[in-house]
C-alpha positions as CSV (number, residue, x, y, z in Angstrom):
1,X,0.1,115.5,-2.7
2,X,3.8,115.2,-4.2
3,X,5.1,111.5,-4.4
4,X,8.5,110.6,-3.0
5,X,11.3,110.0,-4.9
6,X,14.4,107.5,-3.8
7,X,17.2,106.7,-5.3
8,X,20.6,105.6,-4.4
9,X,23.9,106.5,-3.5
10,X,27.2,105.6,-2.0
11,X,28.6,107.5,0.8
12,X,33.1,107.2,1.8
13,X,32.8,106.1,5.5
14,X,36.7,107.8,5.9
15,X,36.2,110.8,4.1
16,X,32.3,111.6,3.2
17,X,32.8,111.7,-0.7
18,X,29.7,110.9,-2.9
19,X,29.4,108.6,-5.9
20,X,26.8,108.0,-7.9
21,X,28.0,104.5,-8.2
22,X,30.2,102.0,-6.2
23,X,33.7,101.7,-6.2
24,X,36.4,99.6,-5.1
25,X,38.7,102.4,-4.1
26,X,37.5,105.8,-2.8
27,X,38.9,108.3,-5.7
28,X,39.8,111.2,-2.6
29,X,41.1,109.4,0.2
30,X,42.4,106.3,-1.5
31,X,40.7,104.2,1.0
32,X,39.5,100.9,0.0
33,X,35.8,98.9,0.7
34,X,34.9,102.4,2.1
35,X,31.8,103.0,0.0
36,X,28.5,102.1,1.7
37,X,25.1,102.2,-0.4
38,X,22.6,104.7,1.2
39,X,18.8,105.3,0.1
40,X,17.8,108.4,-0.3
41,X,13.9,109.5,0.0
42,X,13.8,113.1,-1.8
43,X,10.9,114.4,0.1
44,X,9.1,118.2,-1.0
45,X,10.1,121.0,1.4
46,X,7.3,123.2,2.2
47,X,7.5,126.8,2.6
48,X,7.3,126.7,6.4
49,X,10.1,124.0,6.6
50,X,12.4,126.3,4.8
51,X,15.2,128.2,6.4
52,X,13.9,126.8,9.7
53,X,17.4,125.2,10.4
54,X,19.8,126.8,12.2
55,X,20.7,127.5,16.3
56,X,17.8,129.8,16.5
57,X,13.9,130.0,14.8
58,X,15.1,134.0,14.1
59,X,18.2,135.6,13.5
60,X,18.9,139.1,13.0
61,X,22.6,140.9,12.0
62,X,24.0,143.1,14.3
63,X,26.9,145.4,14.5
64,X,30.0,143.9,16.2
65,X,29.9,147.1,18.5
66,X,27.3,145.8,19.7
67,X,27.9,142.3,20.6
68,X,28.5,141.6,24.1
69,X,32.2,140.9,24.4
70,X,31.9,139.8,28.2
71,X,34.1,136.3,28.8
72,X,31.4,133.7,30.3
73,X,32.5,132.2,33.3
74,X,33.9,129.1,33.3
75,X,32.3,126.0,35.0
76,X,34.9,124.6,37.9
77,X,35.9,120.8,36.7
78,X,37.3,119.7,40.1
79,X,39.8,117.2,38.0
80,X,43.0,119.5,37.9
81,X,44.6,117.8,34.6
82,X,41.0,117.4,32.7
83,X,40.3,120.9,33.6
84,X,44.0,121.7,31.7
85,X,43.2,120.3,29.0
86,X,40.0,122.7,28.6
87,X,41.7,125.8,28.9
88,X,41.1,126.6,33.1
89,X,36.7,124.5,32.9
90,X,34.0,123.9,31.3
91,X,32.5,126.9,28.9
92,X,28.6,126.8,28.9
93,X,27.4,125.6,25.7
94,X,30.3,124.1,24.3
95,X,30.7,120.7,22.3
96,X,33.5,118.9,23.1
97,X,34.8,115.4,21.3
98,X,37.0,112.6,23.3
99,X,38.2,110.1,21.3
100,X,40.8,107.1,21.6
101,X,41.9,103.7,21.0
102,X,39.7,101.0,22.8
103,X,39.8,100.2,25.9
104,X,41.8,102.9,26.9
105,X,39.6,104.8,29.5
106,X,37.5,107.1,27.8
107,X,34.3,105.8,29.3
108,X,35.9,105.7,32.7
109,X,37.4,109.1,32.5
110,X,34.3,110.6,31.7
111,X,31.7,108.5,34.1
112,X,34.4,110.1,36.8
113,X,33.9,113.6,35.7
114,X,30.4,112.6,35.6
115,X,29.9,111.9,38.8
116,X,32.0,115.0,40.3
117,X,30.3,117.6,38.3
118,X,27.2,115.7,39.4
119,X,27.9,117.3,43.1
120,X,26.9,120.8,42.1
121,X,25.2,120.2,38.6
122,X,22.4,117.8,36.7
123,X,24.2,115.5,34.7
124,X,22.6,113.0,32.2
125,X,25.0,110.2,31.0
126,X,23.1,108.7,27.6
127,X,25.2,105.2,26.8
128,X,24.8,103.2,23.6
129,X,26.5,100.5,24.7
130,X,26.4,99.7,28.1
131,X,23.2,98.9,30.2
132,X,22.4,101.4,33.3
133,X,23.1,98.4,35.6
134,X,27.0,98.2,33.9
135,X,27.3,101.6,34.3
136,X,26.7,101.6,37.8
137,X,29.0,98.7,38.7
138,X,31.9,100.8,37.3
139,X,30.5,103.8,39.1
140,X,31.0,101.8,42.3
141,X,33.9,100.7,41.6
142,X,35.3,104.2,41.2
143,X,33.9,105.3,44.3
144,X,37.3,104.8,46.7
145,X,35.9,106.5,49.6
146,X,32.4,105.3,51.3
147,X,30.3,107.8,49.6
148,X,26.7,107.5,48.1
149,X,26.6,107.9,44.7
150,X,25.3,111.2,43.6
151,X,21.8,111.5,42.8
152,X,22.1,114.4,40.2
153,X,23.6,111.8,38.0
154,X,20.9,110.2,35.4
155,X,21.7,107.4,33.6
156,X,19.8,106.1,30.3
157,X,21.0,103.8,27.9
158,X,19.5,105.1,24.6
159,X,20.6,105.4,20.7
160,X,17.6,107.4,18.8
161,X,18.3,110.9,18.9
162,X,15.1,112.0,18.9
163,X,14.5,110.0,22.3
164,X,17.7,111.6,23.8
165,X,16.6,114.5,23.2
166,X,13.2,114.3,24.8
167,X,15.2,113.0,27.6
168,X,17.0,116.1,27.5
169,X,13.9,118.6,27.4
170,X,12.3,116.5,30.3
171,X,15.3,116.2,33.0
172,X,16.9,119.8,31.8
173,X,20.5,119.2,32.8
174,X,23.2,121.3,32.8
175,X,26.1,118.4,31.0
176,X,24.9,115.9,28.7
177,X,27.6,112.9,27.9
178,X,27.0,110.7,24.7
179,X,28.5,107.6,24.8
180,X,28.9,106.9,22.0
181,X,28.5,109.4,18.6
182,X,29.2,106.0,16.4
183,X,26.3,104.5,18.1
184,X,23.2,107.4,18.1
185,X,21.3,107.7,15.0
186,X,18.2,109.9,13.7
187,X,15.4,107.6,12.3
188,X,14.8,109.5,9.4
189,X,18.2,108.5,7.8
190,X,17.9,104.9,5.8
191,X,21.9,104.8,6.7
192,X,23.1,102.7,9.8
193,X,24.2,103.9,12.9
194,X,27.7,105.0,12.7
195,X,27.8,105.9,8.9
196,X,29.2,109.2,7.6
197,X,25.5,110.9,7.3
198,X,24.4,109.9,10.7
199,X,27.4,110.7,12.4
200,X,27.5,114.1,10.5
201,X,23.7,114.8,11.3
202,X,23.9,113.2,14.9
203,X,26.7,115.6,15.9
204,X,25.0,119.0,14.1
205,X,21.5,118.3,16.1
206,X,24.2,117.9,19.6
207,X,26.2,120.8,18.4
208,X,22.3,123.0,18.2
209,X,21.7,122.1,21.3
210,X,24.5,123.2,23.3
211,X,24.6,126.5,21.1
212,X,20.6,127.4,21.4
213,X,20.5,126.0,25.4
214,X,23.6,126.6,27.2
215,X,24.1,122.7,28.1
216,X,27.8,121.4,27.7
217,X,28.2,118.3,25.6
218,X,31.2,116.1,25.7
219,X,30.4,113.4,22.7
220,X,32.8,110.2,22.8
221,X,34.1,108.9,19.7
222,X,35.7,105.7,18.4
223,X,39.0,106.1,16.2
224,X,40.3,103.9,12.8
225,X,42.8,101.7,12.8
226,X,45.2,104.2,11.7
227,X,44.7,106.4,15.0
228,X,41.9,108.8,13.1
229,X,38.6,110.1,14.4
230,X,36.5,107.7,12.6
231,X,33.4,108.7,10.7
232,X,33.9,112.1,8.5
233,X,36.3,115.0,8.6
234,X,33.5,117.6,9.0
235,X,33.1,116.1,13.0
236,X,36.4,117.4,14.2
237,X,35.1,121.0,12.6
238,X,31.4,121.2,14.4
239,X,32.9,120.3,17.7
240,X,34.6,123.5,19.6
241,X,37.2,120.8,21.2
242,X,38.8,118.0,20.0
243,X,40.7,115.6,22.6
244,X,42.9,112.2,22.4
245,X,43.3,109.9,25.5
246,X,46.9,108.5,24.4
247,X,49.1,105.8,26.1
248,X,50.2,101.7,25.7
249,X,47.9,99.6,26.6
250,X,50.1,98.0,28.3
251,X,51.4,100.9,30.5
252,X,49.7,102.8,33.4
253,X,50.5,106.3,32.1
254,X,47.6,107.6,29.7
255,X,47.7,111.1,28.5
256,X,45.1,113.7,27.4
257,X,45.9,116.0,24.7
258,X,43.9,118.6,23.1
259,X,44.4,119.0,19.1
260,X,41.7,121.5,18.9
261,X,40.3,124.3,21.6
262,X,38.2,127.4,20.6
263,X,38.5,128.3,24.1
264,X,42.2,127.3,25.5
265,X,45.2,126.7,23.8
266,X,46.1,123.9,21.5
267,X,48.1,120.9,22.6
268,X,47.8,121.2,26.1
269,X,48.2,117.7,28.0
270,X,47.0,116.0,31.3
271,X,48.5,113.3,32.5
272,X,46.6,110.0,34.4
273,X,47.8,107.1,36.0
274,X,45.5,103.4,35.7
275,X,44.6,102.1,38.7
276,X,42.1,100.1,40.2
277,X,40.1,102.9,41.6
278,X,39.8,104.5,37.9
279,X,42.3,107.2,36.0
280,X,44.1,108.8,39.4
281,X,45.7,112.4,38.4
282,X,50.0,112.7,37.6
283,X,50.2,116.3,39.3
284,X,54.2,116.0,38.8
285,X,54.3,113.4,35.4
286,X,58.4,114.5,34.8
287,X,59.2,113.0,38.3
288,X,56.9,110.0,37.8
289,X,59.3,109.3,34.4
290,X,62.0,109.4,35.9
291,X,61.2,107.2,39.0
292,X,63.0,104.0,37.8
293,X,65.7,105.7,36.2
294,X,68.9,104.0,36.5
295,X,71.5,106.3,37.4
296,X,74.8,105.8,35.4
297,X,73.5,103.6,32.3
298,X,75.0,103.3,29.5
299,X,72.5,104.9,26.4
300,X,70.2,106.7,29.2
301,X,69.8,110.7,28.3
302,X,67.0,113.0,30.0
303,X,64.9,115.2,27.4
304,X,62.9,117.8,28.1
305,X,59.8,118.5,25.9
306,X,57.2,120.8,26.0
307,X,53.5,119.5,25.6
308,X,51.5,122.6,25.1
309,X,52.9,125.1,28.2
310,X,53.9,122.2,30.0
311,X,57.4,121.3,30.7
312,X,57.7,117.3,30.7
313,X,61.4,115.6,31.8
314,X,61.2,112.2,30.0
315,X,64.3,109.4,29.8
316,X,65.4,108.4,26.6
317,X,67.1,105.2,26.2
318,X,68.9,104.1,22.6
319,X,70.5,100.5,22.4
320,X,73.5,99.9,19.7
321,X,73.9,96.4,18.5
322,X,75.9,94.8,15.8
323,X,73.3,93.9,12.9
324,X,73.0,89.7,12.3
325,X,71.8,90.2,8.9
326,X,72.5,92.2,5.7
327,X,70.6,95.9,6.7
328,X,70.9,97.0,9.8
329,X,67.2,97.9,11.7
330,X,66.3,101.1,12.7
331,X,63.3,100.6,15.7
332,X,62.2,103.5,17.4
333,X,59.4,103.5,20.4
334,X,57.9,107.0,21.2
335,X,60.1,108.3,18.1
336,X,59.3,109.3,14.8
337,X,60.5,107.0,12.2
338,X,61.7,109.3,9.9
339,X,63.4,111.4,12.8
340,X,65.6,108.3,14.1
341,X,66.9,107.9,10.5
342,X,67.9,111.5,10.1
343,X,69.7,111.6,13.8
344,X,71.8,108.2,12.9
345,X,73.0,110.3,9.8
346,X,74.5,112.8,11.4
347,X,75.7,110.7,13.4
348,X,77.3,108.6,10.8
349,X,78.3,111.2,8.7
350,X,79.5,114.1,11.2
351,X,80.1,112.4,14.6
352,X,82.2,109.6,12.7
353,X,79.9,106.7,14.7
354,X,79.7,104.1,12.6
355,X,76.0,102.9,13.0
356,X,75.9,101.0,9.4
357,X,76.4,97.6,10.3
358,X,74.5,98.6,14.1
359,X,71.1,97.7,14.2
360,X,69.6,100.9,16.3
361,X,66.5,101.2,18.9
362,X,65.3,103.7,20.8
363,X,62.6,104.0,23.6
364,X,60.9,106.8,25.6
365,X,60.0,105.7,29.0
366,X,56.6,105.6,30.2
367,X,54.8,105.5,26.9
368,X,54.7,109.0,26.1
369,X,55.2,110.0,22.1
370,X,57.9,112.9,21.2
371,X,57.0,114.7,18.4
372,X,59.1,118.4,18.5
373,X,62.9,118.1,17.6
374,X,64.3,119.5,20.8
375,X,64.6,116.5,21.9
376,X,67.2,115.3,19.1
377,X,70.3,115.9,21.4
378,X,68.9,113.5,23.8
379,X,67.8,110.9,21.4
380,X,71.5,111.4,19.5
381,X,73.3,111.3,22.7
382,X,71.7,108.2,24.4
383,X,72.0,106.5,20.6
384,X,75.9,107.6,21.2
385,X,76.3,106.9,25.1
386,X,75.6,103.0,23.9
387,X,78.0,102.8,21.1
388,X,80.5,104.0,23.2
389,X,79.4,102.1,26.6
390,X,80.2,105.5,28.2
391,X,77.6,106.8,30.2
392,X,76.2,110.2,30.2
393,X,76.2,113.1,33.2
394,X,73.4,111.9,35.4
395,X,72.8,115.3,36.4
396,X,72.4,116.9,33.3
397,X,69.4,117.6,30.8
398,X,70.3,117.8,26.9
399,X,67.8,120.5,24.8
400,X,68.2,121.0,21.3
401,X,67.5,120.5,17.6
402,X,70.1,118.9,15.3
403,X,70.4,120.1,11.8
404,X,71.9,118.2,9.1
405,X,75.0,119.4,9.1
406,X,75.7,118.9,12.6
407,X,74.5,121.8,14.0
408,X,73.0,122.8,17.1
409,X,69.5,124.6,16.9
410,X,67.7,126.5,19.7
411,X,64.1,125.7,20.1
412,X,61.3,127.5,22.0
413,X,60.5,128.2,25.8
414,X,63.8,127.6,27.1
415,X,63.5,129.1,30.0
416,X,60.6,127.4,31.2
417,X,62.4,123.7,30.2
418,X,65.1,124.9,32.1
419,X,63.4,125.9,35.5
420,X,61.6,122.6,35.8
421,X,65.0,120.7,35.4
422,X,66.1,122.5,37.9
423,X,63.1,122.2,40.1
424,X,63.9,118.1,39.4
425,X,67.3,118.2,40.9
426,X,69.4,118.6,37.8
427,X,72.4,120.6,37.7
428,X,73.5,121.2,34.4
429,X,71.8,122.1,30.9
430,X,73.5,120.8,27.4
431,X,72.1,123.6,25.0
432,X,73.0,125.3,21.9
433,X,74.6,128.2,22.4
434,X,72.3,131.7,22.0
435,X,72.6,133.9,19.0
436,X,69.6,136.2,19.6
437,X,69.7,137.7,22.9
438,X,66.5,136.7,25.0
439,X,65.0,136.2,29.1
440,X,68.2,135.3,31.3
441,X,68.6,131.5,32.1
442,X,67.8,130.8,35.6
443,X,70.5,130.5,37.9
444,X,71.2,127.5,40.0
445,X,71.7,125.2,37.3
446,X,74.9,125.2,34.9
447,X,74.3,125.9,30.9
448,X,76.7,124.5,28.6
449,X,76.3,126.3,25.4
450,X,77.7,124.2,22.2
451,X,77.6,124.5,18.9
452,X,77.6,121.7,16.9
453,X,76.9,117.8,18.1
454,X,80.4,117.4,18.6
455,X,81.2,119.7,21.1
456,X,77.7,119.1,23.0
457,X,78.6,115.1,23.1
458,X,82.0,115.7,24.5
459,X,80.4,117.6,27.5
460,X,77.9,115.0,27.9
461,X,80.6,112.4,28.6
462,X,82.3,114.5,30.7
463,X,83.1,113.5,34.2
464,X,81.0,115.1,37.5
465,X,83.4,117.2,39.3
């Protein structure tokens, strides 16, 4: 009989590099105290272990004209926004990763899909780190009308794999919800629960058995300090979806957005609200927004950006102050950093504003992050409306990318950012003006075509007629 060998090696928790040897700093990712020691017991493959894994015991090639090419239906997720997200449901089979900062809803999101899905399908909720009785006191508690509790909804609190999976083969459901990756682990590894090998081995076994049975899998995940997935790269690639549950803490608006989506479209978002009775769908998020705008203020602008194929109207406010010390501060909220610095030098330097000696901060209402550039009018013309103390058209929207030397730049989907202004009650559009021809503007609602951040400021402070 062959003996076992061990020896040891050390494992990057951030990026899954290998090293013979320990080291301060992680040579690939530059992370530091990342390297964890892991034993390794080299044990002799026989010849009927080989080539056994994989999604099935046999495979055989085929020609792609021969494939089935028929579109599975979808399962119906009765939660409108999380079914958005997904691409229209649920596709049989699929793996699907939520992740997000903690204590930002994850587990409550999910235990409420888990308990509508559980009307029409078997559902088995596997938690690592709450007990069946907590889970059911938040179950309760998300119950707002007088229903029982659905009985097609098992609950196990479990971390071994190879238990949950037993589970799994005896109950047969139809969704399985791991809560969480970071906290399952497969007996055979010597690493902890949570380390880059488990996670990585954890999430190939889930990912085999959606593919080989047809069970959907939604897998929660804890992120770094820096906002990342933690645990290794290689989990965002076995999973077919990817989704972030964003939003302050300290705000009720928390949004879903999909980074990844074999099946749907990328970047999609779904908007919740925090309440009492659990995450409560935002069927309308641009007029939720805007509901505590204050109408003639002084550094307010309305934006409208585009989060995946939705249009979303979102205030931006900027606040000019004269600076009390040497440099003046640049502090943007929902902004990129970079972004605010580049709009206050055009400013500076084409518009004439003199923002040096200003400290400069910027804030999008409700929490929500803006990351395209058509929104650089709006941040530019609120930053400008409170140097000036003139207040902007209430009724107008301001669309556009600023380049650096002061011109205006069209972005995409224009049409559609225009139509749900206007559905909002707006009445006129600050834009750049069209060079290519493309789809006629909607009438009902006034375009201002401008050039250059001059001309699209001066119609900003223009007078209602």
């Amino acid at each position: 009989m062959a003996k076992t060998k061990t020896h040891t090696r050390y494992v990057c928790q951030q990026c899954g590099r290998v090293a013979a040897m320990y080291m301060g700093k992680c040579p690939q990712c530059s992370s530091f105290d990342s390297m964890v020691e892991e034993v390794i017991h080299d044990e002799p493959v026989s010849k009927s272990q080989a080539n056994v894994r994989g999604l099935s015991g046999r495979s055989q090639p085929r020609p792609i004209s021969e494939v089935s090419g028929e579109a599975e239906d979808r399962i119906h997720l009765p939660i409108g926004e999380f079914a958005r997200v997904l691409g229209g449901g649920i596709v049989p089979g699929s793996i699907i990763l939520v992740s997000g900062d903690p204590g930002i809803g994850k587990s409550t999101l999910m235990l409420q899909m888990a308990m509508e899905m559980a009307k029409v399908q078997r559902v088995l909720y596997v938690s690592g780190e709450e007990s069946e009785r907590q889970i059911k006191m938040r179950a309760v508690r998300l119950l707002t009308d007088k229903k029982e509790l659905p009985k097609n909804l098992l609950l196990v609190t479990e971390t071994n794999l190879e238990v949950i999976l037993n589970h799994v083969r005896d109950s047969k459901p139809d969704l399985l919800i791991v809560d969480s990756i970071q906290t399952v682990y497969l007996s055979e590894l010597e690493s902890s629960p949570g380390s880059v090998s488990q996670v990585r081995e954890c999430s190939s076994h889930l990912r085999e058995l959606a593919k080989s049975s047809g069970i959907s899998v939604f897998m929660i995940g804890h992120v770094t300090k820096d906002g990342a997935i933690a645990g290794p790269r290689v989990l965002e690639h076995i999973v077919d979806t990817v989704l972030y549950l964003e939003g302050d803490r300290f705000q009720a608006y928390r949004l879903l957005r999909s980074v990844k989506n074999r099946f749907g479209a990328t970047s999609e978002v779904g908007v919740f609200e925090m309440r009492e009775g659990g995450m409560i769908e935002v069927t309308n998020p641009s007029e939720a927004f805007l509901a505590e705008r204050l109408i003639n203020a002084a550094g307010s602008a309305i934006a409208v950006t585009m989060e995946g194929t939705r249009p979303i109207l979102v205030e931006i406010q900027g606040l000019t102050s004269p600076t009390q010390f040497g440099n003046a501060r640049r502090t943007p909220n929902g902004v990129d950093f970079n972004r605010l610095l580049l709009i206050t030098a055009v400013l500076t330097r084409r518009v004439g504003l003199k923002l040096s000696e200003h400290d400069v901060f910027v804030n999008v209402v409700g929490g929500i992050q803006i990351d395209e550039p058509a929104a650089d009018l709006a941040i530019a013309a609120a930053i400008a409306s409170s140097w000036k103390d003139v207040p902007i058209r209430a009724e107008a929207v301001l669309i556009g990318e600023i380049g650096l030397a002061g011109e205006l730049r069209m972005p995409g989907q224009m049409v559609a950012r225009l139509k749900e202004a206007q559905k909002l009650g707006f009445k006129t559009a600050i834009v750049p003006k069209a060079i290519r021809k493309g789809d006629e503007y909607p009438k009902g609602i006034e375009i201002i075509e401008v050039r250059s951040l001059d001309q699209a400021l001066d119609a900003a402070f223009k007078k209602e007629k």
